[in-house]
N, C-alpha and C positions, 0 to 999 in steps of 0.2 A: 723518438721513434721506438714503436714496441720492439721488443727481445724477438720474438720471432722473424720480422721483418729485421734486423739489424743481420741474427744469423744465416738468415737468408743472401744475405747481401755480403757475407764475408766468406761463406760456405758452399755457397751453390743449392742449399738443403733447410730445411726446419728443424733445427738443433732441438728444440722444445718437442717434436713429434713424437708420441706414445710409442714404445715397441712393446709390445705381450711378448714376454724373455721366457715365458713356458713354453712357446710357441715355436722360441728358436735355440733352445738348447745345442752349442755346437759338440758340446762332449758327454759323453754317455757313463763308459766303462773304459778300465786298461784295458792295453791289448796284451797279455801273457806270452805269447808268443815270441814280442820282441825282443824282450831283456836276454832271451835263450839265442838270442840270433845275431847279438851286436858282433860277435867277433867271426861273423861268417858272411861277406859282405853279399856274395852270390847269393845266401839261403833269404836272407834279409830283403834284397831285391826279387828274389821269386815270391817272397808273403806278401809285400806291398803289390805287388803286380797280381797277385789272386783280391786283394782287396780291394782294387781299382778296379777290376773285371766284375765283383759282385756289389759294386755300388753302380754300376750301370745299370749290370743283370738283374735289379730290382725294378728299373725301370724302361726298361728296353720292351719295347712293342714289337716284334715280329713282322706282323703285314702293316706297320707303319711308315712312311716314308721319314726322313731322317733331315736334317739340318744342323750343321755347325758354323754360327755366328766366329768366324777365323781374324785374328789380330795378327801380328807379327814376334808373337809372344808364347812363351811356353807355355800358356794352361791354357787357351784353347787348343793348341797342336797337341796337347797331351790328350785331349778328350777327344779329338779327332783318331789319333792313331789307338784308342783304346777299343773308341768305340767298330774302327775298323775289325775288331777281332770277333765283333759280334755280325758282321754285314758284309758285304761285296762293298767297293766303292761305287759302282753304276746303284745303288740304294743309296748312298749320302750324299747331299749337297752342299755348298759353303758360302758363305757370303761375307764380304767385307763392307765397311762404310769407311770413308776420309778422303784423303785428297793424295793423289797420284804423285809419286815422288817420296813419300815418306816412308818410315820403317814398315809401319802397319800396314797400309795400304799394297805396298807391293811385294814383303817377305809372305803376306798370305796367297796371293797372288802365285807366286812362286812355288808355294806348297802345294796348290790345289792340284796347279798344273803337271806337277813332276808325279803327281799318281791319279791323273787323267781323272779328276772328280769335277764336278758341273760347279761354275765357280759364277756368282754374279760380282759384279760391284757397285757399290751405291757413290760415286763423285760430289760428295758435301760440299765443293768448291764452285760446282756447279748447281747443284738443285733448288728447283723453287718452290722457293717455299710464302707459302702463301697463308692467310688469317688461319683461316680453317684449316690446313693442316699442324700451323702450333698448337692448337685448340684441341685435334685430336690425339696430337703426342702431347699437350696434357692430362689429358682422360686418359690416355693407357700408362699413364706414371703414375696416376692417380693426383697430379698436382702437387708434388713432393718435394721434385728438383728440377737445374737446369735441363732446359728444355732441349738443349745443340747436341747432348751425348749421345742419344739414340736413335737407331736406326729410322727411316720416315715409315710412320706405324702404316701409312698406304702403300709402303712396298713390300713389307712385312704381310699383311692382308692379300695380295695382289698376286706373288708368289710362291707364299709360304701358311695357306690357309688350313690346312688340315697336317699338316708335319708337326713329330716332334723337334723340339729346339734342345741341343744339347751346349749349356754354356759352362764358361771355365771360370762362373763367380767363385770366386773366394779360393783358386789355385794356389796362388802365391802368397798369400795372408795367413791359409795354413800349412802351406811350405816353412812360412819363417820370416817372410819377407817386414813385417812390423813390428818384431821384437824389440824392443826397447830392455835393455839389460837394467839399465842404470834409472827406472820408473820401476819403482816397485810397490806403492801406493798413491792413494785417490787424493791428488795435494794439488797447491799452486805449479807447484814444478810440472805435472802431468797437465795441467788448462794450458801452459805455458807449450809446452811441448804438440800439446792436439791443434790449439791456433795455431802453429809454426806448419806440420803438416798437413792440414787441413783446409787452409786458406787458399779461395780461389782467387778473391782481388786479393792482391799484392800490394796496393799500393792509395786507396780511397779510400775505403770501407773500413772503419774499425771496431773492435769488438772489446769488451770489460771478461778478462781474462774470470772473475769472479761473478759474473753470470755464467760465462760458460762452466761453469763448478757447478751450480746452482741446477744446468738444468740438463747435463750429461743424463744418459741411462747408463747405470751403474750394475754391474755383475753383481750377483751375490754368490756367496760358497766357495769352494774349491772347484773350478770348471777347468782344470789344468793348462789352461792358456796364462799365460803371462800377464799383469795388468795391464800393461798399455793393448797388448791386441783384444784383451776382453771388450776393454772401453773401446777401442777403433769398431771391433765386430759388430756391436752393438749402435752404434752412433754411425761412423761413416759408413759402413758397409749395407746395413739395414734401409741406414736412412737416405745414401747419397746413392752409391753405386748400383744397389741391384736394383728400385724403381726404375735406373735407364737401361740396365743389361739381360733385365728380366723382366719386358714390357709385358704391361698388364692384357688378358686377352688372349693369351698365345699357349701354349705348350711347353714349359722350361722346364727343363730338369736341372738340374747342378751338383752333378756326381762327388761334387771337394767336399762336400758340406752334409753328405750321408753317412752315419756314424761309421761303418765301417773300416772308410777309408780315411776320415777325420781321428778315431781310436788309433789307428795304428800311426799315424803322420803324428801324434801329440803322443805318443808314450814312449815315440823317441829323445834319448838323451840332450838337454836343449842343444848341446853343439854341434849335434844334427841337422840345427834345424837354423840355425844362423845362417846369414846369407843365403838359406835355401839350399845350402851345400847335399846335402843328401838330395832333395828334389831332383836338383841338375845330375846327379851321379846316374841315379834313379832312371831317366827322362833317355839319358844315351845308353845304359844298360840294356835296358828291354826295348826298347825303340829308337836303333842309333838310324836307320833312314827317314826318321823323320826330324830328328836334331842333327844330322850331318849340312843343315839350308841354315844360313843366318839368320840367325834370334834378335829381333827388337833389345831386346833386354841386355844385350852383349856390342851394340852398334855393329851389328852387322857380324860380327863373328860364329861359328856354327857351337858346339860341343864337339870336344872336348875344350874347354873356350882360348882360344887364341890372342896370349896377349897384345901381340903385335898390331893384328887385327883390329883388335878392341880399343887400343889407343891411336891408332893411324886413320882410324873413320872419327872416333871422339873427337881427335884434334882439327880434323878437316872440314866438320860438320860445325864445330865449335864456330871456327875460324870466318867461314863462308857464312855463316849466319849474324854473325858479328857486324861484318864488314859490309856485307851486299845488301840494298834495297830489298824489300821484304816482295816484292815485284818481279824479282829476279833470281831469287832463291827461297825454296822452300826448306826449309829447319826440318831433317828427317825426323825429329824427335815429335812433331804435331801429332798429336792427338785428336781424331776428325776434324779439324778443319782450322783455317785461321779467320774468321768469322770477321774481326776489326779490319784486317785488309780488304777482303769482298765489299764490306760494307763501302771503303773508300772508291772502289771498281765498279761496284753491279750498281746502279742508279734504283732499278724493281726495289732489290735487298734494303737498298739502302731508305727508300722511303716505306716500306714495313715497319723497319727497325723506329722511322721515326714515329709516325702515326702511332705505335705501342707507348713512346715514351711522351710522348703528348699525352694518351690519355693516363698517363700514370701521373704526369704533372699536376691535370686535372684531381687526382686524390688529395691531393697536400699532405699525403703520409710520408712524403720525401718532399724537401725542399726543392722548389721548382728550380730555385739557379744552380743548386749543387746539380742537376740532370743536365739544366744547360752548360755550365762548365765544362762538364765530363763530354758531352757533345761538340762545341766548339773546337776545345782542345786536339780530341780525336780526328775531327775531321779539317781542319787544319795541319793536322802530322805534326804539333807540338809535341803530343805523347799518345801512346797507344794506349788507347782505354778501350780495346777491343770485347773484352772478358766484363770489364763492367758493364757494359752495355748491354751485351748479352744475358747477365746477371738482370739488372733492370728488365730488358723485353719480357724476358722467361716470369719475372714477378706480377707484369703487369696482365699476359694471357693466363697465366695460376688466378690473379684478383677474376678477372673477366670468367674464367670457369664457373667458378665459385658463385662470382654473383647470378650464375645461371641455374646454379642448382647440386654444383659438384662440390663433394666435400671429403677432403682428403682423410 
């Protein structure tokens, strides 16, 4: 099996895909200002809140109508409440995708509504999806990545046809959230470490830790990120996340990742930047009614973060998902959707899903009985092989693009 098709199949993504690194420089210049401001935590919080306000301000359209793609998670509700300082909320709109019940799905929910903003949602547990629209949400990813993380590009279209899109790519990544302390050069330890985070199957697919060395896009210079987030930005961030968070076609801006507000978030001290701890200080500073609502990221906790909180929904959510038929409890922690279960429920879903992996059979660039295995198993409830499956379809509508004329 080629390298690209193997990291596909462990990734979600084309590990081997070109990035142009002149193209995405995430750091520019220090920021001077901050080193004068560490021991003033208010003055500190007023720079970064001028800097967050002028990474929008650059691309803030006036008689544009406005849209924030909302998760249950601090960097979209951070670009929402920023971007309120430039608009009324009857100008901005919001939208969620996933399944009803989970963090995301209903803390955005939550938000939109406690400051009367026009809130859709898109129910991943129910929609249908059909040839042609996997086909279309591989043309607006360009045929990159899994195909289940993004929004349905016909609703998007449908919608949201002339708005700007305001997303919170890359919030957390330069908050701090991928720092890796103990990586500090491009070695087996760090292919070791990207497989470990990076892997969507879990449990089939394997990957030779020294290809992925081989065919990482690698920083060059001093870019004052860290090694392992250099290599994350460049590799999962490029190549996995923003093709589904920033469909192709549309209007994105992504204020995290405008030097600005990028210069000042990295010229802080790194143990600023750990756990995100300044982000979060940051986030309830200047915008405490919009972090006073539970955050995804806290299981349900607000800011100032409530231990109790945070450990009495982790434990119960733990517990209940453990324990209960997947039927009967949805795991707040889902991320759009549980795809392996539907498939066992929705009979439409489920003969899509197979019709894709038959014709992928028909390639013999995977072995037919490893598909059939992974099918059998699955749908017998031996084991969840939801995610591969998925993996698989998503490869085999990217092959059918392609042989059509697209090319990533």
């Amino acid at each position: 099996m080629e390298f690209e098709i193997e990291s596909f199949l462990k990734f979600g993504y084309f590990l081997n895909n070109h990035i142009n690194k002149d193209e995405h420089q995430i750091y520019l210049k220090t920021d001077d200002a901050v080193k004068n401001l560490l021991n003033s935590p208010s003055e500190l919080f007023n720079h970064g809140y001028e800097c967050l306000l002028k990474s929008i301000e650059s691309d803030f359209k006036t008689n544009s109508k406005h849209v924030v793609p909302l998760s249950g998670g601090a960097d979209s509700r951070l670009i929402l409440a920023a971007l309120s300082e430039f608009t009324e909320h009857k100008n901005i709109e919001t939208y969620t995708f996933g399944t009803p019940g989970t963090y995301d799905y209903d803390f955005a929910n939550r938000v939109s509504k406690s400051f009367n903003i026009k809130h859709r949602n898109i129910d991943l547990s129910s929609y249908e999806y059909t040839q042609e629209s996997l086909e279309e949400n591989c043309l607006h990813t360009k045929g990159l990545t899994l195909l289940f993380h993004n929004p349905p590009v016909n609703f998007l279209k449908q919608n949201y046809p002339d708005f700007q899109f305001w997303s919170g790519f890359m919030g957390g990544e330069v908050a701090g959230s991928h720092i890796q302390i103990d990586i500090d050069k491009v070695d087996e330890k760090l292919a070791e470490r990207f497989i470990q985070s990076n892997k969507v199957s879990r449990s089939f697919f394997e990957i030779n830790k020294n290809d992925v060395l081989n065919n990482l896009t690698l920083p060059e210079g001093d870019n004052r990120l860290t090694t392992y987030e250099a290599v994350d930005y460049l590799n999962r961030q490029l190549k996995f996340i923003k093709p589904h968070v920033c469909v192709d076609g549309f209007d994105f801006r992504t204020p995290f990742v405008k030097p600005i507000w990028s210069n000042f978030i990295y010229s802080l001290p790194i143990s600023y930047r750990l756990k995100q701890r300044f982000f979060y200080d940051f986030c309830y500073a200047r915008f405490p009614d919009y972090f006073n609502m539970p955050l995804k990221n806290f299981h349900g906790s607000s800011l100032p973060l409530n231990q109790f909180t945070y450990y009495k929904n982790r434990t119960k959510n733990l517990i209940l998902s453990t324990l209960l038929p997947r039927d009967l409890y949805t795991d707040k922690r889902v991320n759009y959707s549980d795809y392996g279960r539907r498939m066992l429920m929705d009979k439409n879903f489920r003969n899509l899903l197979l019709e894709n992996l038959n014709s992928l059979k028909s390639r013999s660039i995977i072995e037919p009985t490893v598909i059939d295995a992974i099918i059998k198993q699955h749908l017998s409830k031996n084991k969840n092989f939801g995610i591969e499956i998925m993996l698989l379809v998503s490869l085999e509508v990217i092959l059918t693009c392609r042989s059509k004329g697209m090319r990533n």
